[in-house]
C-alpha positions as CSV (number, residue, x, y, z in Angstrom):
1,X,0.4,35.2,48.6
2,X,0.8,36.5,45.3
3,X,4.1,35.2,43.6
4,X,3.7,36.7,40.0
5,X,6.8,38.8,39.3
6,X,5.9,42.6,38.1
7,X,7.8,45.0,36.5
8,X,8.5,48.5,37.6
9,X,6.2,49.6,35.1
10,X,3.7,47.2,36.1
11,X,4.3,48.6,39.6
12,X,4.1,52.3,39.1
13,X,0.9,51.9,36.9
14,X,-0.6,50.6,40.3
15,X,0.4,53.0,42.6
16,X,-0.7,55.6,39.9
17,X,2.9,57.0,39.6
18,X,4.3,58.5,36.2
19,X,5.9,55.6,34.3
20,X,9.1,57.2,32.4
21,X,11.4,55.8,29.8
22,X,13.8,56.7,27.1
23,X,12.7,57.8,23.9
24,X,14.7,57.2,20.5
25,X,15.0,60.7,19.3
26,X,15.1,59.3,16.1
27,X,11.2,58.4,16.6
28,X,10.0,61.6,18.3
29,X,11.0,64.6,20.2
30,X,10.5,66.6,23.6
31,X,7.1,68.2,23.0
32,X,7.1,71.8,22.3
33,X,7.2,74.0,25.6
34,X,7.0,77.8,24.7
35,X,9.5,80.1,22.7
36,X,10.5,77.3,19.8
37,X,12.1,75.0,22.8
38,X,11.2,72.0,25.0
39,X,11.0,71.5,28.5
40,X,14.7,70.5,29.4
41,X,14.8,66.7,29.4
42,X,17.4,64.1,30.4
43,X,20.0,63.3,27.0
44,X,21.9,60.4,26.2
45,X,24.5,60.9,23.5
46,X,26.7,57.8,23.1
47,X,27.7,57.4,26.8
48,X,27.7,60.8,27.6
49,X,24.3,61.6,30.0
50,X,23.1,65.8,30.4
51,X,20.2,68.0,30.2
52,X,18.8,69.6,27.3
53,X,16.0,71.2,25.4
54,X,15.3,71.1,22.1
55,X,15.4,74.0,20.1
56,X,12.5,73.4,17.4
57,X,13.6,76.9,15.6
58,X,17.2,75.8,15.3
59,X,16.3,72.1,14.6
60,X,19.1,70.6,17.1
61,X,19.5,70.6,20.8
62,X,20.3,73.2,22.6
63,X,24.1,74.0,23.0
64,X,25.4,71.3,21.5
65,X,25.4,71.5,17.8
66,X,28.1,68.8,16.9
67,X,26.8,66.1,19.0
68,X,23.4,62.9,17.6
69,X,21.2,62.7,21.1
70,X,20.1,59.0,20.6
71,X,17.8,58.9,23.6
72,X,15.7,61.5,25.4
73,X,13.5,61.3,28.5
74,X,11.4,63.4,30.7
75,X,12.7,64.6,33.9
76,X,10.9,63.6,37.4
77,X,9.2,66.3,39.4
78,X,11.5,67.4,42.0
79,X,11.4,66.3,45.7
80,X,8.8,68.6,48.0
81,X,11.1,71.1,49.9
């Protein structure tokens, strides 16, 4: 029995699954999606969680001029319906 702890990332490599984590938006943004704007991605701003794109043409996120995004990540696919 193996008794070697692993970590979710660990984990998720092995099972082949999509490993995703936050990403300082000071260090890079939401690749570019079509039209000037990301994909809509998962924000954090201070404590405050939403989703967003990024609007490359405007240089901010979209719809919320006034507020710094700190962290960004990619949102899972969606459940099979």
């Amino acid at each position: 029995m193996n008794t070697e702890k692993t970590t979710i990332e660990e984990q998720a490599i092995a099972f082949n699954l999509p490993v995703i984590r936050w990403v300082a938006a000071s260090e890079e943004l939401p690749p570019l999606y079509r039209l000037g704007m990301s994909r809509d991605v998962l924000t954090l701003a201070g404590i405050k969680m939403s989703v967003k794109s990024y609007d490359y043409e405007l240089g901010r996120w979209n719809g919320s001029p006034h507020i710094t995004v700190k962290y960004w990540m990619e949102l899972p696919e969606p459940p099979c319906v």
